[in-house]
C-alpha positions as a printed Julia matrix, in Angstrom:
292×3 Matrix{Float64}:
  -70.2     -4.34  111.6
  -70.43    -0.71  111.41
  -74.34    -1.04  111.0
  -74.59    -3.12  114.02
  -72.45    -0.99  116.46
  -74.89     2.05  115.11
  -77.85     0.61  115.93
  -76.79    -1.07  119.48
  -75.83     3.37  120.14
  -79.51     3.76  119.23
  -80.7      0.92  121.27
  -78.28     2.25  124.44
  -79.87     5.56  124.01
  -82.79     4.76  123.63
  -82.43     2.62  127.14
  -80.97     5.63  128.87
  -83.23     7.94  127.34
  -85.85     5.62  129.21
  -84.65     6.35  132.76
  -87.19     8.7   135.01
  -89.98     8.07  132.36
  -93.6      6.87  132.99
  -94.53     3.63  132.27
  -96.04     3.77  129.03
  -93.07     5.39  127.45
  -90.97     2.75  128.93
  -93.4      0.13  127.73
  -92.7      1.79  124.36
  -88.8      2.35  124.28
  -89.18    -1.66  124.63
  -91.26    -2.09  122.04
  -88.62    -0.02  119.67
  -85.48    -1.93  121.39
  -87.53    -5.73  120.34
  -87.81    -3.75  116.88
  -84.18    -2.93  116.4
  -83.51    -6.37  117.52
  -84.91    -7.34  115.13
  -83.55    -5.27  112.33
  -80.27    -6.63  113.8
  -81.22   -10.37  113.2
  -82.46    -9.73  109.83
  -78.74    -7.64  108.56
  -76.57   -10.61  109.99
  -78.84   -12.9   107.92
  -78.03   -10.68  105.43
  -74.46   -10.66  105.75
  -74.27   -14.52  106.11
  -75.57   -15.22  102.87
  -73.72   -12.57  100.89
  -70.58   -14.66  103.03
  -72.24   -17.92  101.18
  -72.54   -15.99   97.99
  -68.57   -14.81   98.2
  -67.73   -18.58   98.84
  -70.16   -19.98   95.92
  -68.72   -17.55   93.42
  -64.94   -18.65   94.81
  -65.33   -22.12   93.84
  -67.72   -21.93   90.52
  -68.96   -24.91   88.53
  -66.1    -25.35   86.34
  -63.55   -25.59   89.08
  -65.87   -27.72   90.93
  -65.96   -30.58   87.69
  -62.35   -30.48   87.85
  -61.84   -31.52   91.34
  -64.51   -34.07   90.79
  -62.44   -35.35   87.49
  -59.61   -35.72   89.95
  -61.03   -37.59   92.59
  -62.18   -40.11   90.17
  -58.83   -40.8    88.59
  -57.29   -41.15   92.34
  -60.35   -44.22   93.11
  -61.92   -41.44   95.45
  -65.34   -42.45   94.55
  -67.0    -41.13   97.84
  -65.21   -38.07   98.19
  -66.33   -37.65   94.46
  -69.93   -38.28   95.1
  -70.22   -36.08   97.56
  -68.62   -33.55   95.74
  -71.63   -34.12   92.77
  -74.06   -33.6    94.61
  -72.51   -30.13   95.87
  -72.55   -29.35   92.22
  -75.9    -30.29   91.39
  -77.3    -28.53   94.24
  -75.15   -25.17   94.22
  -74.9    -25.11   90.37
  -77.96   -27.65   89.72
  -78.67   -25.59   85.53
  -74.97   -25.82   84.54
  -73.79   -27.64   81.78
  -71.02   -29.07   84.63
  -74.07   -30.27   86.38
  -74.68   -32.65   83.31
  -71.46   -33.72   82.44
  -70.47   -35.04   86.08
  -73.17   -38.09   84.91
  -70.09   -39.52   82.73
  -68.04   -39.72   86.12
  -71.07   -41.68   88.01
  -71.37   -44.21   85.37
  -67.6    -44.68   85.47
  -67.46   -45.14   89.2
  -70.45   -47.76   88.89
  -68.73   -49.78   85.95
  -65.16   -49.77   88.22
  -67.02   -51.04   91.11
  -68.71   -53.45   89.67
  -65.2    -54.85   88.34
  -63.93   -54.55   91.61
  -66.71   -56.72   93.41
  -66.54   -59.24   90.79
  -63.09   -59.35   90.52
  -63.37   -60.17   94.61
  -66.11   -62.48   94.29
  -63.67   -64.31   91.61
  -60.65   -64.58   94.1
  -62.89   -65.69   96.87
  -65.11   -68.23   94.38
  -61.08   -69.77   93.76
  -61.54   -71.94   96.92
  -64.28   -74.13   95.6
  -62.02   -75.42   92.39
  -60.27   -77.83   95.14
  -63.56   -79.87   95.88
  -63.53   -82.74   92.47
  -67.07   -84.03   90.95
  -67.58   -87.73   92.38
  -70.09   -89.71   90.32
  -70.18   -91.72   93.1
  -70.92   -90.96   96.65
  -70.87   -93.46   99.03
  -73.16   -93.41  102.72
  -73.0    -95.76  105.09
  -75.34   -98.26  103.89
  -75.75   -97.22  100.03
  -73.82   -95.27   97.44
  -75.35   -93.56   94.73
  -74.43   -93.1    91.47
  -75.1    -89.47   89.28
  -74.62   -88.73   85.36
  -75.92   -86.55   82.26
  -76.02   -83.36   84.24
  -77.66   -80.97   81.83
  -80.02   -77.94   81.13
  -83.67   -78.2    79.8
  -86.68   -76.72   80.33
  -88.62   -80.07   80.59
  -87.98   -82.65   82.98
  -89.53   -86.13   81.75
  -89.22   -89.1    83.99
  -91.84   -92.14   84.56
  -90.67   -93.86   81.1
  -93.76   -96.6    80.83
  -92.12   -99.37   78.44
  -95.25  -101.05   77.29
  -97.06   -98.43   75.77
  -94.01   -96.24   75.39
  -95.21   -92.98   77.14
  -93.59   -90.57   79.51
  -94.34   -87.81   82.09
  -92.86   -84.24   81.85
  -92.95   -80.74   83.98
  -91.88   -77.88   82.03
  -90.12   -75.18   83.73
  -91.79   -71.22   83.97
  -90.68   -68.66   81.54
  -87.08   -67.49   82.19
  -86.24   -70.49   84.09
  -84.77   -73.93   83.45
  -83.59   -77.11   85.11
  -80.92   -79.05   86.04
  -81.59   -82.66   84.89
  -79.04   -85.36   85.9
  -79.67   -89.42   86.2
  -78.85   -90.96   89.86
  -79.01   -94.96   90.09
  -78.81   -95.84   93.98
  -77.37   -99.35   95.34
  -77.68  -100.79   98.96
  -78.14  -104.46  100.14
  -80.63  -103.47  102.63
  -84.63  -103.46  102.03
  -85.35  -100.3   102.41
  -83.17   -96.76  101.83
  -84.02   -93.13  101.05
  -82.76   -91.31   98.53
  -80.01   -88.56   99.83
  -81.64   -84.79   99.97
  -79.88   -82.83   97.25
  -79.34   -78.79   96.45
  -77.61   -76.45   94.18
  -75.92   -73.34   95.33
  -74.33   -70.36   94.08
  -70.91   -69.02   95.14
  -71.87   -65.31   96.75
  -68.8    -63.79   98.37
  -66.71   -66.83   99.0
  -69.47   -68.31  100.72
  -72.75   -71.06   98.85
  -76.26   -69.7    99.02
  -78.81   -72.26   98.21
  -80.91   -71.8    94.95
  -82.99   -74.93   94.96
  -83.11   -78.54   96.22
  -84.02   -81.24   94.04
  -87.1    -83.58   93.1
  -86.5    -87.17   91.87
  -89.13   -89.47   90.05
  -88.58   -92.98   88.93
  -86.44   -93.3    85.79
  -88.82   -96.26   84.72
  -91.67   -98.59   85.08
  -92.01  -101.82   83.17
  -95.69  -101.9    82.6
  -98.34   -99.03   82.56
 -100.23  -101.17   85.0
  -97.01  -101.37   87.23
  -97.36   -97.71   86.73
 -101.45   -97.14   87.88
 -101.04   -99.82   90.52
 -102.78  -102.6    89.57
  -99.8   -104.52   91.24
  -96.16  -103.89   92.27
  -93.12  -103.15   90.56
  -90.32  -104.81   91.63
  -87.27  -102.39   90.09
  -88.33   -99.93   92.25
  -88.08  -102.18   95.6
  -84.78  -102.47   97.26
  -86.16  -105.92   98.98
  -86.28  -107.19   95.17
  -83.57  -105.48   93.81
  -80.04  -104.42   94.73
  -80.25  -100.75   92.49
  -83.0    -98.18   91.29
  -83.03   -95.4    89.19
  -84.46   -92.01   89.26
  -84.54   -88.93   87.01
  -83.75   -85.76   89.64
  -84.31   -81.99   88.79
  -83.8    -78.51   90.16
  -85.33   -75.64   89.13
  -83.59   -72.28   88.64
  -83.26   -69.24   86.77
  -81.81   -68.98   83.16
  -79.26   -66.29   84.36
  -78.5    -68.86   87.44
  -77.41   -71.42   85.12
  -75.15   -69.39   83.39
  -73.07   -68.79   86.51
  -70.79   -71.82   88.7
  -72.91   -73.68   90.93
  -72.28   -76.5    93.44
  -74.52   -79.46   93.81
  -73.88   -81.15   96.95
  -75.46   -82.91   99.88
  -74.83   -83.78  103.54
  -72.5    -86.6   104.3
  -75.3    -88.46  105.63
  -77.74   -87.58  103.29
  -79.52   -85.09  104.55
  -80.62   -81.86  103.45
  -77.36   -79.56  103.32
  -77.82   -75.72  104.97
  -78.81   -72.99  103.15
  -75.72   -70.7   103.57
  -72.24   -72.65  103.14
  -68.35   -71.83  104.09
  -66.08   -73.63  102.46
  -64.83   -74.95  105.4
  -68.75   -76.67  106.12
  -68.49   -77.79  103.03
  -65.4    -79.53  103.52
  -66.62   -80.86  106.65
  -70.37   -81.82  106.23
  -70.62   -82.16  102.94
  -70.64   -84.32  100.05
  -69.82   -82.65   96.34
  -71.36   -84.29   93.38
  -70.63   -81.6    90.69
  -69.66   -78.3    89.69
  -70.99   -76.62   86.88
  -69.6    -74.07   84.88
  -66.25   -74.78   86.6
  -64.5    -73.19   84.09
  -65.94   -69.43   85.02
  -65.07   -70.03   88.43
């Protein structure tokens, strides 16, 4: 402060001193008052960041790791972030610097708890809804059974000659296989649109829909179409069979999932509450109930 009251006496001086003199001289008193300006700007500069130094050296690393320690164990994960990465850039070579790593990785394990912990309480809803076997539309009911896991799907069983037809799922994925038999007394009927969804959040997000294929044929040339077959024609027949499959991830099937459809049939939305599933929707099974 002292240095700056000095050198605004010069600059006052000089000013004064100015006064009656030609122009050049004035030009250059001026020149000398920009230049002490200067000087001025460059000391408070100065003084700021030996003020940033004091405050630094006030609060050192060690101090610093404590508070951070204690914002963890009080669930104050933000504060505590933003107080690492104070640390790491005021003190960014200390061996507190390091060490605060520890702290991150417990914060992200405790969250990660948390949300699934949430997700759990949430996911409780969906235990109400039962698995039917049998759904029932207005004109037709179908029936479903041997939900299971497999990376090949066979259907198209030709009796005859005793062959089959297969897909085999891509690496790191797998299906859901199940049977469905569907009855009506009508002539003609589709088969209902079918998905599987995972609980996210309380609410379903649809994975995958599913394919059918004909369980069966009776005769390979049934099969080629040389002429009909009559088990698969609802104006012959009262039921037909199918083999259905979904595709998913391995990690997906390890996780509960909902297979459902509309009431009418038709192809359920991609996002779910449980509420629209109560009210449009038809559930046909849960898997992996039990980590619901």
């Amino acid at each position: 402060m002292k240095t700056r009251l000095f050198i605004s006496g010069i600059i006052a001086t000089v000013i004064v001193a100015s006064c009656g003199i030609n122009e050049a001289d004035y030009n250059k008193a001026l020149s000398q008052v920009d230049s002490l300006k200067s000087v001025i700007g460059q000391y408070e500069k100065r003084c700021a960041e030996l003020q940033d130094s004091l405050s630094i050296l006030r609060f050192p690393a060690d101090q610093r790791y404590n508070q951070i320690v204690n914002l963890v164990k009080e669930g104050s994960f933000d504060d505590a972030r933003t107080a690492i990465a104070n640390l790491r850039a005021v003190f960014p070579n200390s061996k507190e610097a390091e060490m605060v790593g520890a702290q991150l990785t417990y914060m992200e394990k405790k969250e990660a708890e948390k949300k699934a912990e949430e997700e759990r309480i949430k996911a409780l809803g969906f235990k109400v809804f039962k698995d039917q076997a049998t759904v029932k539309f207005e004109k037709k009911s179908c029936t479903f059974s041997g939900f299971t896991y497999g990376r090949t799907f066979t259907f198209d069983h030709v009796a005859d000659v005793g062959e089959y037809y297969y897909r085999t799922a891509d690496k790191g994925n797998t299906y859901i296989l199940a049977n469905m038999s569907m009855t009506t007394k009508e002539s003609y009927a589709s088969t209902p649109n079918l998905a599987v969804y995972k609980i996210v959040d309380g609410s379903l997000k649809r994975l995958a829909s599913f394919s059918e294929e004909y369980a069966s044929w009776a005769t390979y040339g049934a099969y080629i179409g040389n002429y009909s077959e009559t088990s698969h024609d609802f104006s012959k027949v009262n039921t037909v069979r199918w083999k259905i499959a979904a595709e998913i991830s391995n990690d997906e099937s390890k996780v509960p999932l909902v297979i459902l459809t509309n009431k009418d049939g038709s192809y359920p939305d991609s996002s779910l509450s449980i509420d629209e599933v109560r009210e449009k929707c038809e559930v046909i099974k849960i898997l992996n109930r039990n980590k619901i």
